[in-house]
C-alpha positions in Angstrom: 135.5 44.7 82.8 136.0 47.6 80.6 136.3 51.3 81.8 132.6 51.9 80.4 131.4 48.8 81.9 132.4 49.9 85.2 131.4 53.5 85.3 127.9 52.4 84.1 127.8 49.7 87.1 128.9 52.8 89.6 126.4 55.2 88.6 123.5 52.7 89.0 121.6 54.1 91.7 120.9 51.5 94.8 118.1 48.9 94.2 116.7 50.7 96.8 115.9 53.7 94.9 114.5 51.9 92.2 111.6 50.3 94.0 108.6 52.9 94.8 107.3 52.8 98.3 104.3 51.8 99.1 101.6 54.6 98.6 100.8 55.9 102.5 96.5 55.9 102.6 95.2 59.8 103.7 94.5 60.3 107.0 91.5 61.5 108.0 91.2 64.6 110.3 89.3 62.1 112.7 87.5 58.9 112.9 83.9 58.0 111.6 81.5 55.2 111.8 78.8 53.6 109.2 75.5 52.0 111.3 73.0 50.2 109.7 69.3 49.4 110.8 67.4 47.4 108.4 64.5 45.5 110.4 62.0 46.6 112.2 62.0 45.8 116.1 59.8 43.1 117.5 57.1 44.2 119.5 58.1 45.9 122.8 61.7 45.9 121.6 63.6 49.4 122.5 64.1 51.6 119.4 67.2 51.1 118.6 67.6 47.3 119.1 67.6 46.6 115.2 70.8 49.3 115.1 74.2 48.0 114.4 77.7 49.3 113.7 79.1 48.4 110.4 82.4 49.5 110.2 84.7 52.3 111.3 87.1 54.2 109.4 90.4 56.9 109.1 91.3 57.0 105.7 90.1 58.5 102.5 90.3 55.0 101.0 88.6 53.1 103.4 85.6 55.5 102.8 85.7 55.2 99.1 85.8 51.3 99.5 82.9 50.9 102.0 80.3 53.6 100.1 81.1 52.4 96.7 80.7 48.1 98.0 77.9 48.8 101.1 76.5 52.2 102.0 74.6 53.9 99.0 71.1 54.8 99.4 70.2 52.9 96.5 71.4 49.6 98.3 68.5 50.4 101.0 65.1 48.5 101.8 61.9 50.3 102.7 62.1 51.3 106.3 65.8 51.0 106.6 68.2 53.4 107.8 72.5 54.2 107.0 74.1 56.2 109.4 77.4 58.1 109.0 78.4 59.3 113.4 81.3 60.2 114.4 83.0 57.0 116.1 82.3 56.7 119.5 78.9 58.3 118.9 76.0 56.2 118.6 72.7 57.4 116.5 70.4 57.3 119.4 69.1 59.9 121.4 70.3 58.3 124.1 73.8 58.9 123.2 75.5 61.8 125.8 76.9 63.8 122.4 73.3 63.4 121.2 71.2 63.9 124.0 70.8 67.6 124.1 70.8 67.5 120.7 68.5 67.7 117.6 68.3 67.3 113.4 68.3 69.5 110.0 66.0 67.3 108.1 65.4 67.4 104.1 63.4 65.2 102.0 64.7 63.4 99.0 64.0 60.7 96.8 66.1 57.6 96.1 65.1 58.0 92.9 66.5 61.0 92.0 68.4 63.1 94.7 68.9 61.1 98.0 72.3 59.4 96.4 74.0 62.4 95.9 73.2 64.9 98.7 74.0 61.9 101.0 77.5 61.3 99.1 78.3 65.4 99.2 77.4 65.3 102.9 79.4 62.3 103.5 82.3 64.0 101.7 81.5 67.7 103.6 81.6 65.7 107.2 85.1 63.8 106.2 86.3 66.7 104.9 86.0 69.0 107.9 84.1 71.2 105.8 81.5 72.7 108.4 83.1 75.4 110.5 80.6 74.2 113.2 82.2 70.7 112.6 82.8 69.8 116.4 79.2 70.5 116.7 78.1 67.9 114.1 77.3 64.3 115.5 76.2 62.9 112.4 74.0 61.8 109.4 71.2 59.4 108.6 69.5 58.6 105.3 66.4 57.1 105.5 64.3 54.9 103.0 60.6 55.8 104.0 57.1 54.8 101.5 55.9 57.9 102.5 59.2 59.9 101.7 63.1 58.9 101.7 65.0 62.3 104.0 68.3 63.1 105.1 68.7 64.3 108.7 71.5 66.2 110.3 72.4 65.3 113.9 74.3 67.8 115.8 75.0 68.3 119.9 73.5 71.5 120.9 69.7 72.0 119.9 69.7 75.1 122.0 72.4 77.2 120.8 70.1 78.6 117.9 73.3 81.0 116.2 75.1 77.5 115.5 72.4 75.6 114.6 72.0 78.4 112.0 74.9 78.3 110.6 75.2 74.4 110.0 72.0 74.2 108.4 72.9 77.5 105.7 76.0 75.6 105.2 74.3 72.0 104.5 71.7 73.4 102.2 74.5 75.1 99.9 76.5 71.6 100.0 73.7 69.3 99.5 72.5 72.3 97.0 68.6 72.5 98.1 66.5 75.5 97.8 63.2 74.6 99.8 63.3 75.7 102.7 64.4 72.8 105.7 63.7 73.0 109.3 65.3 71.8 112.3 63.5 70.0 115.4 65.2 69.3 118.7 65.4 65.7 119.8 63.4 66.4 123.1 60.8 67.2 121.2 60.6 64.1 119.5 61.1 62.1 122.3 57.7 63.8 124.3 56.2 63.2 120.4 55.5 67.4 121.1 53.9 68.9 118.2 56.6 71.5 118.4 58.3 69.4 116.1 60.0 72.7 113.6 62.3 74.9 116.0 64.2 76.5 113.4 64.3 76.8 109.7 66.7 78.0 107.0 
């Protein structure tokens, strides 16, 4: 082996070196959950029967993967429902992180606006983007003949200066000027008439 030879053979850096590592996926700040209800209930069934978990998820990639194959709103039938909750929180009143809670609520159209403010919100919840984000339960996007809407969920109907603050920050994410109201979820459940509590 010549002199050359050899110093080209001990330079060679390790195979080692030469193979990339495997691409880490990007964590999420905390888990989430997509839900699904697509049927009506059978007579006398509790709301909420028809409502399923889908699939939980930490990673940006995972996210990307389920929305682009499963979760847009233009994959939904009438009277169907997607839900984005943090995991371990189911969409029902019922729910403990829910319970006391209530909803920012904002009509849309499949046709031309429901697809993107649910994708921004998606992205604002993953994020972390809400400074109120501990507050934030979830969202639902549903596919109504008499209107599609997008509804906020968040813990604490009652604490009026947070509340406040979410729904500002929603309406400049999901970019909407009309005016949106929110409605606690004890309200709904007595089917009160005092169904608009607060309104940004």
């Amino acid at each position: 082996m010549s002199t050359e030879v050899a110093a080209e053979v001990v330079d060679a850096p390790p195979a080692t070196e030469v193979a990339e590592a495997p691409k880490q996926p990007h964590k999420l700040e905390r888990k989430w959950a997509f839900w699904f209800d697509t049927t009506k209930p059978k007579p006398g069934a509790a709301w909420g029967s028809t409502l399923k978990k889908a699939y939980a998820f930490d990673t940006v990639e995972e996210f990307w993967c389920l929305y682009d194959q499963i979760f847009k709103p233009s994959k939904l039938v009438a009277n169907a429902d997607f839900h984005l909750f943090k995991a371990g929180v189911e969409p029902k009143w019922e729910d403990p992180e829910c319970a006391h809670g209530g909803k920012w609520t904002v009509s849309a159209s499949r046709n031309t606006n429901l697809e993107t403010m649910w994708l921004e919100t998606l992205m604002a919840l993953i994020g972390e983007q809400f400074d109120e984000a501990d507050e934030i339960c979830g969202v639902v996007a549903s596919a109504r003949s008499r209107g599609d809407k997008l509804s906020l969920w968040t813990r604490n109907a009652a604490n009026e200066a947070v509340q406040m603050g979410i729904g500002r920050k929603w309406k400049d994410i999901i970019d909407v000027t009309d005016k949106i109201n929110f409605s606690f979820h004890e309200d709904a459940k007595k089917d009160s008439k005092q169904n608009r509590r607060y309104s940004v």
